[in-house]
N, C-alpha and C positions, 0 to 999 in steps of 0.2 A: 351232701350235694346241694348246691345252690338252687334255690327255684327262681328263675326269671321272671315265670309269669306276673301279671296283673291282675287285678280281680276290677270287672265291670259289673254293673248292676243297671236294669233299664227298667223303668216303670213304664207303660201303656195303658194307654187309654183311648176309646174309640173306638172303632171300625175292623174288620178283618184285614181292610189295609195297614192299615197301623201295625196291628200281628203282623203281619206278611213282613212288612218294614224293620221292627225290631229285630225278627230274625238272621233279615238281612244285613244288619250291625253286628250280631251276635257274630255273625260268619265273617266278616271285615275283620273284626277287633282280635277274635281267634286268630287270624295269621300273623296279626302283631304283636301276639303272645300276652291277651288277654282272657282269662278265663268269667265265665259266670259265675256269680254269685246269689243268693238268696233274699241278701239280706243288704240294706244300703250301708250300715256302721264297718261292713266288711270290706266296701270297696276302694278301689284307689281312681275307679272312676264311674260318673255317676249320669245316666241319660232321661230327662224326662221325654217321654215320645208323645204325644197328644194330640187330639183333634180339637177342631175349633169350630166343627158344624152348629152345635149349642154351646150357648154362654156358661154353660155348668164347668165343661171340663175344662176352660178357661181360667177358670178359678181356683177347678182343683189344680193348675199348673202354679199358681202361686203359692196356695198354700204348701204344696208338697216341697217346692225349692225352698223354703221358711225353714222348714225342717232341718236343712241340710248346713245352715250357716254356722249351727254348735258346732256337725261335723268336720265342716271345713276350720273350724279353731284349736279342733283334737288333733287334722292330720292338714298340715302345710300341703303338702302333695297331692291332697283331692282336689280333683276335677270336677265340677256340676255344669251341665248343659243342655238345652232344651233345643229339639225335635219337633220336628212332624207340620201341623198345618199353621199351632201353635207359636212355633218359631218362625216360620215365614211369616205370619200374618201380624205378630207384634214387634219384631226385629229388634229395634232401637229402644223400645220404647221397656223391653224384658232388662235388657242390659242398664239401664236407665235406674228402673225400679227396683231390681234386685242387684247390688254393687258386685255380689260375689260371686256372681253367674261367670263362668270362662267363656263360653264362645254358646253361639244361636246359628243353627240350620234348616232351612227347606226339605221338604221331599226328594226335590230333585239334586241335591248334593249329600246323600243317603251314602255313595260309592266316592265321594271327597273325605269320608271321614276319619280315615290315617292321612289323610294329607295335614283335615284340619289338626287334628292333635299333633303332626309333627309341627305345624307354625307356632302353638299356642307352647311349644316347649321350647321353642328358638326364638319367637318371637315376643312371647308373653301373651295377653290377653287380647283374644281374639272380636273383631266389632261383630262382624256376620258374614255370612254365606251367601252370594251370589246365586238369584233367585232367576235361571233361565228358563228360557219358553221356545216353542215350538223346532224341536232339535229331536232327530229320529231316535224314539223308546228304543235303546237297545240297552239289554241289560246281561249278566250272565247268573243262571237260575244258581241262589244258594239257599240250601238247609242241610242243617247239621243233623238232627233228628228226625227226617222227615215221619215216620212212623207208619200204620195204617193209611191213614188220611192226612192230607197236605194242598197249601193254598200253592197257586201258578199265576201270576200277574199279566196281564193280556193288553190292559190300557191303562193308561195314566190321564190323567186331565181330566174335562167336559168341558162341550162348546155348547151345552144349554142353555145356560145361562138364567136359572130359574130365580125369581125375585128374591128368594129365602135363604140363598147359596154362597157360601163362599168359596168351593171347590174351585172354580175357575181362577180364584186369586192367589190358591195357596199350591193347587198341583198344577196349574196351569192348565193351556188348552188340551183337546185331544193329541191322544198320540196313541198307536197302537204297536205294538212287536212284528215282527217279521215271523211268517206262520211256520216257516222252515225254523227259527228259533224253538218255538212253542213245542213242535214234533218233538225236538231234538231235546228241549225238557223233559219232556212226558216220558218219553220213553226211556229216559234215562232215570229218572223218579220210579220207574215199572221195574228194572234193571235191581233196583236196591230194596225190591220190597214194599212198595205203594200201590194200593189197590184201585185209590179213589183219588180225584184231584176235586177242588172247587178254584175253576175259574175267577179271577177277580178285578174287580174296575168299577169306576163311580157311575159307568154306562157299559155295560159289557156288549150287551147288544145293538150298542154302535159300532163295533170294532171292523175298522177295515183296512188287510195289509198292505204293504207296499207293491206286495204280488197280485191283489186286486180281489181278496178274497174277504168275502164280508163274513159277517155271525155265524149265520148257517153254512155256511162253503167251512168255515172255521171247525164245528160242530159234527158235520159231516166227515171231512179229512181227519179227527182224533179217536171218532169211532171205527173208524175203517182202517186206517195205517196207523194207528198206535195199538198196543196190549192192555191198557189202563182197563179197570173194568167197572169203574164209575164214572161218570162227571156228574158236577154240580156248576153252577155259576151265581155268583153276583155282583151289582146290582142293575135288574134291567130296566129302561124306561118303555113305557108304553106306547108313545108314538114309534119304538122302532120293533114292535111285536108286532109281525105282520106274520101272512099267511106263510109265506115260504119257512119262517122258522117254527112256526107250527109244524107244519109238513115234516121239518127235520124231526122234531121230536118228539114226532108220536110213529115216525119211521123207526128210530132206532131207540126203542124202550128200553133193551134188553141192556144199554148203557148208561144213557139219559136218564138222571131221574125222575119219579111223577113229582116234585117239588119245583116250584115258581114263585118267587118271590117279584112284586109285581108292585111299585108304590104307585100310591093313587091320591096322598098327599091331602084331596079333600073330595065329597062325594057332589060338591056347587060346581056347576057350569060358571058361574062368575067367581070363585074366589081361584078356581083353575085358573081364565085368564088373565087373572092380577098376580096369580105366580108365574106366568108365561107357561104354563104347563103343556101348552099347543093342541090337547086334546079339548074334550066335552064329556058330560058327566056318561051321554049315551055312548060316545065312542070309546068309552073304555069299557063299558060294559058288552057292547058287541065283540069288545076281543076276547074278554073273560068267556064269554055263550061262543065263540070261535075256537080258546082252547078247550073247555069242559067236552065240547063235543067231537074233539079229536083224542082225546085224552082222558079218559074215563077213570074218574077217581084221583084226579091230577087234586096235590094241597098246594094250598096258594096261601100266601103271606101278603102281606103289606108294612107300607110307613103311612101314616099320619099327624097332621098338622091342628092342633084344634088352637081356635081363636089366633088365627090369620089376620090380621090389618083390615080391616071392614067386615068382618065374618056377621052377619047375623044370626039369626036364633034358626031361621029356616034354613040359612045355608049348611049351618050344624045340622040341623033335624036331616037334613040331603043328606049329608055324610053319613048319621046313623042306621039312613033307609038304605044307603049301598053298601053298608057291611052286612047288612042284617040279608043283602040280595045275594052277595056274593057268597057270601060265608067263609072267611077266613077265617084259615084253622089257627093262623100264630098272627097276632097284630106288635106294629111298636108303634104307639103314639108317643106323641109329645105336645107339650103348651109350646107354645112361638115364641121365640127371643129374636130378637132385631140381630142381627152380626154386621160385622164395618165392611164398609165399601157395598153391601148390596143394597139394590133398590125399591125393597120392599122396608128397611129398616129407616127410610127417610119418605114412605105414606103418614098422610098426615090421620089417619084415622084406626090408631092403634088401641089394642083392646085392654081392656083390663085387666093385670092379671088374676085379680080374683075371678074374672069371668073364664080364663084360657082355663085355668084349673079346673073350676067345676065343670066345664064343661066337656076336658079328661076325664073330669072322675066318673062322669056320665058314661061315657064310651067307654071304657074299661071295665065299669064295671056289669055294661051291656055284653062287650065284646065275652069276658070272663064267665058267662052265665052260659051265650053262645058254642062257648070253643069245647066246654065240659061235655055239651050236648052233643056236638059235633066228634068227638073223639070217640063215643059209643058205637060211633059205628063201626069202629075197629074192634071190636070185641067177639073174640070167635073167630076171626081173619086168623091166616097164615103171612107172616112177612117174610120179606126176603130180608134178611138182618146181616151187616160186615162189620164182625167182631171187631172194635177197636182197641179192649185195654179189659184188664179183671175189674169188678166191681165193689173195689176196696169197701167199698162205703155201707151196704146193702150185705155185704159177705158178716161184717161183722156180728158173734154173739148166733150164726148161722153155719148149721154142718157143713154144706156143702158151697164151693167156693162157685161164687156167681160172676158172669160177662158182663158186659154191655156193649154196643154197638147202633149202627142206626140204622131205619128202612131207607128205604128209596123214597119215602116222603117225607124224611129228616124227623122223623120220630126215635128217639132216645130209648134204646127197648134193652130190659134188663132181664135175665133168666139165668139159671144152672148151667155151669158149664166150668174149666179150667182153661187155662195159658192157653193150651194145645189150639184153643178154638181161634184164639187171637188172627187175623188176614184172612178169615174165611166166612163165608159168604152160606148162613144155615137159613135154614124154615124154623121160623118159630111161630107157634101160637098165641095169639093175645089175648091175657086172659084177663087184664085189669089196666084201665086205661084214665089218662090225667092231658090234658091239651098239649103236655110236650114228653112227658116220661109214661111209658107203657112196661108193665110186667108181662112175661108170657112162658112158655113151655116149649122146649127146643121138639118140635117134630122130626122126627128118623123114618124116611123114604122106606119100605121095603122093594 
């Protein structure tokens, strides 16, 4: 018997959107009788997906298409084509530099991608993909897998427009889904099996429908008229953490997770408003002392920015004094790269990067001292832990075959257990704890 199918292969890079994004290719390309593949020498078609927030994964987009040119000399019939913020953000300029690229697309032409593969087969090699803006987010939810745990997409865009960003240029402005969409996902994610979602958007808790229902009205209607028996979300900005979404989520714990992810980008009153960040170094800390005290034992994450466009050595020492205040349990810093069209990449008072480095290595290597410290105080705790998958890794060269799963503070918790446990939601004891992986001992209720 003849097999039809195609084999696709997508590399990713970036963000959970990104994730979100590839799978939502994955799911396109299946109907066009595309299957996955593992490996790229296998494919007959080939997607780099990537982000463009840092200059890094920029790079890696070149180097990785380089790769691909032998394979396109092996097989006439491969395709190679570049994704994500990536593709929108360099258009012409990919197709330019690499001759043997087929076709370059945007975020928001994610759901044109059997159209684009049918022109580049009638038509030959495609220029790019028309990059629109502000046009009602309606999408329809797909994942093939979805498993335990699964992302839900809520908004597209940001209208912040932070000096550092390129988001605004490459997904456009805000947009958000219709909340009757959102229900209508969830609970059909619920239907096949999904315990847990993590909400997702470059601002989550901007999100406002067309039905007039903001974050929390949002947050509120998924606990109450959906089954799901998680949520998560990211990522949220700080000027839109206000009390009412507080209220929501220390209302409904029993869903919500105690995790927040909250960037705070830099701990200076001034290098905030050279990123337009709209807040001050105190007004974010009065939200942090706003949710700890509605939230007790709430883990909180962050992003940071070291060696920002004027940063001085005290602006940094700020930064250090507000992690060291807040105490985050999971940080991602970064050094600062200039990115095109934004207006922090055309300050004339850019920093060294021997200086953005070491001044990472600082924080990191403060933060990493920090979070060891801070993870002790799980030890001895009971967590609520939903088993996601066996713990191939840890099982090994060991009798008994072990879980993994996570708490409701996005702690990675690994113990005794089989398959059987996989979607469900145990007590376990932690008896050995590291800033993001915990070992412990499943506890049995009498």
């Amino acid at each position: 018997m003849q097999n039809d199918f195609k084999n696709v292969y997508i590399s990713t890079y970036g963000c959970q959107m990104n994730v979100n994004d590839s799978e939502r290719m994955y799911s396109l390309l299946e109907m066009q009788n595309y299957q996955e593949v593992k490996q790229a020498d296998q494919a007959d078609l080939i997607i780099i997906n990537s982000c463009s927030i840092r200059e890094k994964p920029v790079h890696k987009v070149r180097s990785e298409a380089g790769h691909y040119q032998k394979l396109k000399k092996q097989n006439k019939s491969l395709r190679v084509g570049v994704g994500g913020c990536v593709g929108q953000q360099e258009k012409q300029q990919l197709l330019k530099d690499i001759p043997y690229l087929d076709f370059v697309f945007g975020p928001d032409n994610i759901d044109d991608l059997p159209n684009i593969l049918d022109k580049l087969e009638n038509d030959g090699r495609l220029s790019k993909a028309k990059f629109k803006h502000q046009e009602p987010y309606h999408i329809t939810n797909m994942v093939r897998n979805p498993g335990v745990a699964t992302f839900v997409n809520i908004t597209k865009g940001c209208d912040n427009f932070c000096t550092f960003c390129i988001v605004p240029f490459t997904r456009g402005r805000l947009r958000s889904r219709p909340l009757k969409d959102l229900i209508k996902d969830i609970n059909a994610l619920s239907s096949r099996g999904v315990k847990e979602v993590t909400l997702l958007g470059q601002n989550v808790n901007s999100y406002m429908s067309d039905e007039g229902s903001d974050f929390p009205a949002l947050l509120k209607t998924l606990c109450e008229d959906t089954p799901i028996e998680r949520i998560r979300y990211v990522t949220s900005h700080p000027k839109d953490f206000n009390q009412d979404l507080v209220a929501v989520l220390a209302k409904y714990r029993s869903k919500l997770c105690d995790y927040i992810h909250l960037p705070v980008q830099s701990g200076s009153t001034e290098v905030l408003r050279r990123m337009n960040r709209v807040y001050t170094r105190q007004e974010y800390l009065d939200k942090i002392a706003m949710i700890k005290e509605a939230i007790p034992g709430v883990s909180l994450s962050t992003d940071i920015i070291c060696g920002f466009p004027g940063e001085t050595e005290q602006d940094f020492i700020d930064t250090m004094t507000l992690a060291e205040l807040v105490e985050y349990e999971t940080m991602y810093a970064f050094s600062y790269s200039p990115r095109p069209f934004t207006k922090a990449a055309r300050y004339g008072d850019q920093i060294d990067e021997k200086v953005s480095k070491e001044r990472l290595k600082r924080l990191l290597t403060f933060h990493k001292e920090q979070a060891f410290e801070l993870a002790k105080r799980y030890e001895g705790r009971v967590l609520e832990v939903l088993v996601e998958s066996l713990d191939k890794r840890s099982s090994k060269g060991v009798d008994k075959p072990r879980v993994m799963g996570r708490s409701t503070q996005n702690k990675l918790v690994h113990f005794d257990g089989d398959e059987s446990l996989i979607g469900q939601t145990v007590k376990v004891k932690i008896t050995e704890t590291a800033p993001i992986n915990f070992n412990g001992e499943r506890v049995f209720e009498t």
